[in-house]
Backbone bond lengths (Angstrom), bond angles and torsions (degrees), N, CA, C in turn:
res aa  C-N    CA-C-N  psi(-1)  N-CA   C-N-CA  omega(-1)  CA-C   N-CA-C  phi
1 X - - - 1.452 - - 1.527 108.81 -
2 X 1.394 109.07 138.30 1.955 112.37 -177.14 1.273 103.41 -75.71
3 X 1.099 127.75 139.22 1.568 130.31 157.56 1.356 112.09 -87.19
4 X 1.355 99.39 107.42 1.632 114.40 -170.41 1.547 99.69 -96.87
5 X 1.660 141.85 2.05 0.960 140.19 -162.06 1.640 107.70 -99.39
6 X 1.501 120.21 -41.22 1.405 145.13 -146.11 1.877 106.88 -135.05
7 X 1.206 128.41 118.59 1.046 117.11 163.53 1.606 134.15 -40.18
8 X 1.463 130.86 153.28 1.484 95.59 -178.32 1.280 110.48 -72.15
9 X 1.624 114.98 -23.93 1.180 83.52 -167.51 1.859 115.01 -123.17
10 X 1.243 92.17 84.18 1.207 109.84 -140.38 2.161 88.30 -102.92
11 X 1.038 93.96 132.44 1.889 97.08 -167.66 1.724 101.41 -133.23
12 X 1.147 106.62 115.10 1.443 120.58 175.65 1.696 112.05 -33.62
13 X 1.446 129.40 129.85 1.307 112.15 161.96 1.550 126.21 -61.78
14 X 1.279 103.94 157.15 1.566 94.92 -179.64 1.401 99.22 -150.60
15 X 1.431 104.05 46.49 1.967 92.98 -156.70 1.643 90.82 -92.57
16 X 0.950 141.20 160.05 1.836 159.44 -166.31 1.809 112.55 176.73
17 X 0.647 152.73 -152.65 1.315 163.93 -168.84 1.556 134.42 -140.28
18 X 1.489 87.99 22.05 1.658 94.53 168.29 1.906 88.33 -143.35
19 X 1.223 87.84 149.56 1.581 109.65 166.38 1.483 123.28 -67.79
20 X 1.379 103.47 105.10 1.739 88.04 -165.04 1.739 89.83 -93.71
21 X 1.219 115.04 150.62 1.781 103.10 163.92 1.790 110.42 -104.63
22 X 1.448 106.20 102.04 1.351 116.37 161.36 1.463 115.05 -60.33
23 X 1.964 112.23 167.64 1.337 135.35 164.42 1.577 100.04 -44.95
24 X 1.631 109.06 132.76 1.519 104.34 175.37 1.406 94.21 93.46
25 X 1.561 81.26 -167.23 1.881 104.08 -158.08 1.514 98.30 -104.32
26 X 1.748 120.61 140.07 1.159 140.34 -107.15 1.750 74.78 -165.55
27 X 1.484 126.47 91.83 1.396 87.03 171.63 1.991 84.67 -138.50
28 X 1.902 96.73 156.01 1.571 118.84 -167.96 1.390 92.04 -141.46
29 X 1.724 92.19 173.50 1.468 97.89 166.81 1.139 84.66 -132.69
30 X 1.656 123.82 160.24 1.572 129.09 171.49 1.725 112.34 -88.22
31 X 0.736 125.08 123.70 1.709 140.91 151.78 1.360 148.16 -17.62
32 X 1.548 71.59 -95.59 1.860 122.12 160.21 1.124 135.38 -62.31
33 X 1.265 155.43 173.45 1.223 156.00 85.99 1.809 119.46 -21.26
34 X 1.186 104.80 138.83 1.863 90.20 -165.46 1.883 95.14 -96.57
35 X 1.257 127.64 171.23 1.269 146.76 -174.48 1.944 98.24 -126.42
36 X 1.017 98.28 137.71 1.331 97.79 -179.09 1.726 106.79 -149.96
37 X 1.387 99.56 162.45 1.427 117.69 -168.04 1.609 125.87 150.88
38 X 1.157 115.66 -165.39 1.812 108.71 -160.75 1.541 95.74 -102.66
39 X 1.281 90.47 168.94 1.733 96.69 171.95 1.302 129.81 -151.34
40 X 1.309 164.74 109.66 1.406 140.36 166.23 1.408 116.91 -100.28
41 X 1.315 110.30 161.16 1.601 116.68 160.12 1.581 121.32 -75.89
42 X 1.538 139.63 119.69 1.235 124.91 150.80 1.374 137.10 -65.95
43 X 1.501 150.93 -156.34 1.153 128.95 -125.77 1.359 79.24 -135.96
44 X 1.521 116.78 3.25 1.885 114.18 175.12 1.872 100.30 -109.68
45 X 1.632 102.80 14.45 1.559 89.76 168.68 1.134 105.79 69.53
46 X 2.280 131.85 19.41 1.523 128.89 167.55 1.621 90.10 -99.95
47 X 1.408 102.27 153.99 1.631 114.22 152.93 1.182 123.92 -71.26
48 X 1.399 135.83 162.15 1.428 131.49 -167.71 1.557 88.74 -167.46
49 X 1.889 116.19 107.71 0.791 130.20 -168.47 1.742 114.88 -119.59
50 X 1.307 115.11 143.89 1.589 110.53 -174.68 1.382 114.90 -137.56
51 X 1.542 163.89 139.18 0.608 157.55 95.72 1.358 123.17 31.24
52 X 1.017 132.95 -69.60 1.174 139.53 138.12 1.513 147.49 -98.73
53 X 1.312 121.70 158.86 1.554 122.41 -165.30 1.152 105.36 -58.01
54 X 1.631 113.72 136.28 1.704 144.95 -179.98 1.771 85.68 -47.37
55 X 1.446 118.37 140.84 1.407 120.68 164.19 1.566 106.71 -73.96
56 X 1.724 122.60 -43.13 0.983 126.73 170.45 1.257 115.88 -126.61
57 X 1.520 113.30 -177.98 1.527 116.01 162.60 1.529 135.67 -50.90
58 X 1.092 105.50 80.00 1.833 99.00 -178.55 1.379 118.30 -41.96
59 X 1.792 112.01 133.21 1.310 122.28 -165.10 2.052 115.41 -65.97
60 X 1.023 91.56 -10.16 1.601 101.05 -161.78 1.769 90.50 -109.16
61 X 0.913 123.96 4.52 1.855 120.33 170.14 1.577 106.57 -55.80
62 X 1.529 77.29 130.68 1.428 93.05 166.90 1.568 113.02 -49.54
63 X 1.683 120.41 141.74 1.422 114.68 179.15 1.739 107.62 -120.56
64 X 1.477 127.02 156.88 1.297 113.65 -178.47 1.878 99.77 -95.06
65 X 1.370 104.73 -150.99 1.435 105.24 -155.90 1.639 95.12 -83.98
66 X 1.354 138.66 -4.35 1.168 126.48 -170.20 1.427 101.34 -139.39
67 X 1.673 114.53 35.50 1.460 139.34 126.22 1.647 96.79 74.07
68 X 1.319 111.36 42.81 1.688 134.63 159.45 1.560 110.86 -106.12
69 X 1.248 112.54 133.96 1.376 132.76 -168.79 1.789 102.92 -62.88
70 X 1.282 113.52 137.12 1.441 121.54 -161.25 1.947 86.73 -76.98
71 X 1.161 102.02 165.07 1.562 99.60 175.83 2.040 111.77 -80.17
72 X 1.168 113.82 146.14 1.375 128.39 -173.70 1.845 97.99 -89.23
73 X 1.415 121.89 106.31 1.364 113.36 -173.91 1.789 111.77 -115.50
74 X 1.098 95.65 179.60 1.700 114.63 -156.41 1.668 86.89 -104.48
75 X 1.529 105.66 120.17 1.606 114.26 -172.08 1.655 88.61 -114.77
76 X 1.428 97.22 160.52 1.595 122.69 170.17 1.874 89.42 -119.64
77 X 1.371 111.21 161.89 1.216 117.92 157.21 1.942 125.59 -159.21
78 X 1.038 93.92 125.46 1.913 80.06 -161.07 1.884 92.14 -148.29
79 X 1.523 92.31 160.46 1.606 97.96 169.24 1.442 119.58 -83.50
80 X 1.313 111.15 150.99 1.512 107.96 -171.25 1.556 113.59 -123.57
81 X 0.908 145.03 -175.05 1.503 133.81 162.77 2.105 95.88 -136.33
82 X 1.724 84.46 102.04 2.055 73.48 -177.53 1.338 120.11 -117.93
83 X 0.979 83.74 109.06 1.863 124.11 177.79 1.342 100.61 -28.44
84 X 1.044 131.75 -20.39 1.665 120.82 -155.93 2.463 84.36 -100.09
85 X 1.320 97.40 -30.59 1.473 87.14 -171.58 1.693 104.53 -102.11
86 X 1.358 130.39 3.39 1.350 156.69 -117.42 1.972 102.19 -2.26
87 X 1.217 116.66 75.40 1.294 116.86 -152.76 1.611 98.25 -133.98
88 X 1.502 133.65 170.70 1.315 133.60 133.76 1.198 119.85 -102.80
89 X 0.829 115.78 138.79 1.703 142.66 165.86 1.291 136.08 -149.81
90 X 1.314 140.65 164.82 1.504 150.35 -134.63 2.145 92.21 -110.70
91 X 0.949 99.37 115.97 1.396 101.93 159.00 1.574 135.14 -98.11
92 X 0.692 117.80 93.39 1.385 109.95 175.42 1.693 123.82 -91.77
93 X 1.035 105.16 145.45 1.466 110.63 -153.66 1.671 99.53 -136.91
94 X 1.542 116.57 99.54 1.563 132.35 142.22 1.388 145.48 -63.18
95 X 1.206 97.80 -33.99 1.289 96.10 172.17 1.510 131.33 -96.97
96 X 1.591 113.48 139.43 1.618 125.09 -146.41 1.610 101.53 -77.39
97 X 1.569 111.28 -12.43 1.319 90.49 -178.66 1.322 110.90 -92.60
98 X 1.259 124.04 -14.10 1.336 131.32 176.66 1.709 110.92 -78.05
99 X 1.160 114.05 -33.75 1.365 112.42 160.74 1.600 141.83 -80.37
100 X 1.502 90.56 -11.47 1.744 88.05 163.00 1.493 108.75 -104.57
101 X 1.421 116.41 -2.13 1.277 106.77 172.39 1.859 115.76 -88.90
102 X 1.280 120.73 -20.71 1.498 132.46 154.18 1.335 101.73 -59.14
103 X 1.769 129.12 -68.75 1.259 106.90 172.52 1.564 137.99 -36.15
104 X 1.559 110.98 -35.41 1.359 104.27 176.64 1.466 114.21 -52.37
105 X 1.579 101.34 -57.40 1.537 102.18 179.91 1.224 123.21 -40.28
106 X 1.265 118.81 -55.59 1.662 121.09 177.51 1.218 106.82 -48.76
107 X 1.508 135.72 -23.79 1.415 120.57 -151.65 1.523 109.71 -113.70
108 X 1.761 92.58 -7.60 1.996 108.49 173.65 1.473 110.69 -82.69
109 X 1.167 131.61 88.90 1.022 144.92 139.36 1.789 104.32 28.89
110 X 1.194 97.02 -52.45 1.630 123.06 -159.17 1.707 108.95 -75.50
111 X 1.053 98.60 -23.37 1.770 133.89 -169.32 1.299 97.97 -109.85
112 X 1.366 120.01 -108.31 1.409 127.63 -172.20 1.817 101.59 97.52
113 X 1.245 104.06 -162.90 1.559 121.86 170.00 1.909 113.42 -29.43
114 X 1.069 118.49 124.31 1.634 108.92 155.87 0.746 134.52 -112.09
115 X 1.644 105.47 52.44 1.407 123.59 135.39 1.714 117.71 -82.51
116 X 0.885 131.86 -9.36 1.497 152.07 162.69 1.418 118.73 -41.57
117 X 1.575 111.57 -59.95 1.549 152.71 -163.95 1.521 105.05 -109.81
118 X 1.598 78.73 153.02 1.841 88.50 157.32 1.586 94.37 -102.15
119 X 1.639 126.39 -178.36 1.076 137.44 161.53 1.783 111.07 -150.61
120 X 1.313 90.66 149.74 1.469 101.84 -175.03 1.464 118.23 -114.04
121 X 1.122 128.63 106.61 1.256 127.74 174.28 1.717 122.03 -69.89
122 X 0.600 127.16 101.19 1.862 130.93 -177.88 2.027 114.49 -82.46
123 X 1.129 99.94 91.83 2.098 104.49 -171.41 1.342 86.54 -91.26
124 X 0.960 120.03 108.77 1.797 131.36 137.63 1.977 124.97 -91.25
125 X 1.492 98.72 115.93 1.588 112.59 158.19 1.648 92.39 83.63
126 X 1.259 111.22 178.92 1.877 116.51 -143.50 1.432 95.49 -140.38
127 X 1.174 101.69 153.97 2.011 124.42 -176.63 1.812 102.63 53.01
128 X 1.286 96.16 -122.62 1.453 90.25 -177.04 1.028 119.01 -86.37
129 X 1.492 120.82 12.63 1.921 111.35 170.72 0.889 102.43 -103.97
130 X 1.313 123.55 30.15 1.911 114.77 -176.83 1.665 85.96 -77.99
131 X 1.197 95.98 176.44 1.740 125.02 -174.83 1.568 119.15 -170.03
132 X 1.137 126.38 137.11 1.067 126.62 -144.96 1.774 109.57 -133.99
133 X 1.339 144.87 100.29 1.767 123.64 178.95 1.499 98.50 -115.74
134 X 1.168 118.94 171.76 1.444 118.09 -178.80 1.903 89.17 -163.82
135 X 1.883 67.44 143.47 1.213 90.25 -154.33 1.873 109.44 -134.98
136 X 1.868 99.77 122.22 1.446 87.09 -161.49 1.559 122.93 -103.23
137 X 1.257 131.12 137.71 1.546 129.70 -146.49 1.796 95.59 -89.22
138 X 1.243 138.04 161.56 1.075 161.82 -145.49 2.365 99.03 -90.00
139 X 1.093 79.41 119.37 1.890 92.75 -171.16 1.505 106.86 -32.86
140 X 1.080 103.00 115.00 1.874 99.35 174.18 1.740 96.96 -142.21
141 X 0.951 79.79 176.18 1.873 107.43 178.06 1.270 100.18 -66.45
142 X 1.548 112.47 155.97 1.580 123.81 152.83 1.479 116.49 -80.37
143 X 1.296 130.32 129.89 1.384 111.17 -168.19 1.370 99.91 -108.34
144 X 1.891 94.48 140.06 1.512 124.16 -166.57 1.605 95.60 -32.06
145 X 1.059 124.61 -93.17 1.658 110.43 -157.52 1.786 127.36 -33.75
146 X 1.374 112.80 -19.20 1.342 117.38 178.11 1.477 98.37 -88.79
147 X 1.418 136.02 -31.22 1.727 132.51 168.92 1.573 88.29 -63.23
148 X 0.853 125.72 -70.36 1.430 115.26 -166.63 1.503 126.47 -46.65
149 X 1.107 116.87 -38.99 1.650 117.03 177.03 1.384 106.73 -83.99
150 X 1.482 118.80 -18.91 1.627 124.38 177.24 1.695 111.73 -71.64
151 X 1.364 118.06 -25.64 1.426 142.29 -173.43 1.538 106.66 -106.03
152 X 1.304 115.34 -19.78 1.769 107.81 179.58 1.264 108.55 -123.11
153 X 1.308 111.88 -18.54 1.646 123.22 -172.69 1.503 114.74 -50.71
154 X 1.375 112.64 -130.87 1.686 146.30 174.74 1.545 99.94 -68.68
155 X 1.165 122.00 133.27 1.585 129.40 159.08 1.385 101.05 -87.48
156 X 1.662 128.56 110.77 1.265 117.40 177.39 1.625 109.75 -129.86
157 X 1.119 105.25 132.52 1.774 113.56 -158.60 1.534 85.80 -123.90
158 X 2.244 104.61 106.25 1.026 99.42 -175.81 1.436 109.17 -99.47
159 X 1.450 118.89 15.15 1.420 112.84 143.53 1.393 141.51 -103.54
160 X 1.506 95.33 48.83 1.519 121.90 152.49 1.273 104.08 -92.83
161 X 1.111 152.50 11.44 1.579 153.06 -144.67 1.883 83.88 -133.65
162 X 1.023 144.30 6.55 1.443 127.31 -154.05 1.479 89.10 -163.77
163 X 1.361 120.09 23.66 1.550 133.87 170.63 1.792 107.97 -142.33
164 X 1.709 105.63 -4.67 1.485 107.48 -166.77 1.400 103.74 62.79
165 X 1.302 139.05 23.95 1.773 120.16 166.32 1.816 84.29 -98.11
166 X 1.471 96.61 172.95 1.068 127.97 171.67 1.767 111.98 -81.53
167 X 1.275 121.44 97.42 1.458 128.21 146.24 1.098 116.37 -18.51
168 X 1.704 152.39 2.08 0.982 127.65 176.49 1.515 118.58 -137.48
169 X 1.816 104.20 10.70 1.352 131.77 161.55 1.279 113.43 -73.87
170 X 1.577 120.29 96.00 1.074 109.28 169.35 1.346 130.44 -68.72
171 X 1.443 118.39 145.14 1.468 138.24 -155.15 2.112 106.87 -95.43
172 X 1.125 102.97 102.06 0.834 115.53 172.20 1.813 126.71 -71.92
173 X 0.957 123.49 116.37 1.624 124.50 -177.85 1.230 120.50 -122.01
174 X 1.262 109.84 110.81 2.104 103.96 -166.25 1.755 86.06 -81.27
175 X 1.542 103.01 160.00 1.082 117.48 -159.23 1.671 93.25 -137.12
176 X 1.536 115.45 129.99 1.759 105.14 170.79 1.419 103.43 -79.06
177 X 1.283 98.61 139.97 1.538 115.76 -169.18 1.886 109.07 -99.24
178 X 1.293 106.96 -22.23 1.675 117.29 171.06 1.573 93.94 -113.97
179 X 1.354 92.71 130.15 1.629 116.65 -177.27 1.664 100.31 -62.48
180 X 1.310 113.81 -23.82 1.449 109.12 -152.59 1.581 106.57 -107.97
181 X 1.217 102.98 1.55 1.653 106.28 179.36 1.451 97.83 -64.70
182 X 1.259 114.25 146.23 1.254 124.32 175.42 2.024 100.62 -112.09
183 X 1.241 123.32 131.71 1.403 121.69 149.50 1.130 129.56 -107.91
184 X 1.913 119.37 142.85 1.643 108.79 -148.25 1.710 73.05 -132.17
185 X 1.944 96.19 124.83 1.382 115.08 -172.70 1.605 79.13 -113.30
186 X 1.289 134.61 84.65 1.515 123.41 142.08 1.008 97.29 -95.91
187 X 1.514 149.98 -44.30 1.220 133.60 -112.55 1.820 86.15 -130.14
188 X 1.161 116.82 -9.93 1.471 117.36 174.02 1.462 134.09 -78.71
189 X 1.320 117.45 110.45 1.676 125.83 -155.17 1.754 83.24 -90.70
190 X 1.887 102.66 111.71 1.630 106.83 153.07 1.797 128.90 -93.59
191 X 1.391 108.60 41.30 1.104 124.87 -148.33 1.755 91.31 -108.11
């Protein structure tokens, strides 16, 4: 029977502001400069991100069903432009095989930066049989309309991600506007 209601090929939106990588091919171009550092989940399902590695086990870690501390992992984080939603958004990237295989690229001469390239990530199969290759498309330009919405778009400060704020709250800073104002912080508790 035709489905005269729904296009065939008709695909649920899912657009939000992080890069999710679906079944299939996954393909972005990078932006940014990436931010990197560790991360875990706590036990309310927030991220809790650091710069550097936890000295110990944080008390609020997420735990699995037989009440062992979830593992604390090594995040990438960068802007992406993804083609599949024609959108920008923040990628963050956990998993090690996907990150030493981006590292290669950066480190081939032949490759370099991927900001250069697009790249395609390819996720095959679910939970722990997922698998992951990435795969990088042939050096081209960024095309003008994606510089342009990357430069006029979203203000996203992805080191708000390493304070738990949201990267896409822009940060407001009052500024003295007379050089000569003086402000008198005795009486101001920075505590």
């Amino acid at each position: 029977m035709e489905n005269l209601f729904l296009p065939d090929n008709y695909v649920s939106p899912t657009q939000g502001n992080y890069m999710k990588l679906r079944q299939g091919e996954n393909t972005f171009r990078v932006l940014s400069s990436a931010i990197i550092g560790w991360e875990y989940w706590t036990q309310d399902n927030k991220p809790v991100r650091s710069k550097t590695l936890f000295k110990s086990t944080p008390v609020d870690i997420r735990r699995d069903n037989n009440g062992n501390p979830q593992k604390i992992k090594h995040f990438w984080a960068f802007i992406v432009w993804n083609y599949d939603l024609n959108s920008i958004q923040i990628m963050e990237i956990t998993q090690s095989t996907i990150q030493s295989n981006i590292k290669t690229l950066i480190d081939n001469k032949k490759w370099g930066f991927p900001q250069g390239y697009d790249i395609t990530i390819v996720r095959d199969g679910e939970g722990l049989d997922t698998s992951y290759s990435v795969v990088p498309s042939p050096h081209s330009e960024v095309e003008q309309s994606i510089l342009d919405e990357y430069n006029s778009g979203k203000n996203i400060n992805l080191e708000a991600l390493y304070d738990g704020n949201s990267p896409f709250e822009e940060t407001k800073v009052k500024q003295i506007e007379d050089a000569d104002q003086v402000v008198d912080v005795r009486g101001i508790s920075f505590n």
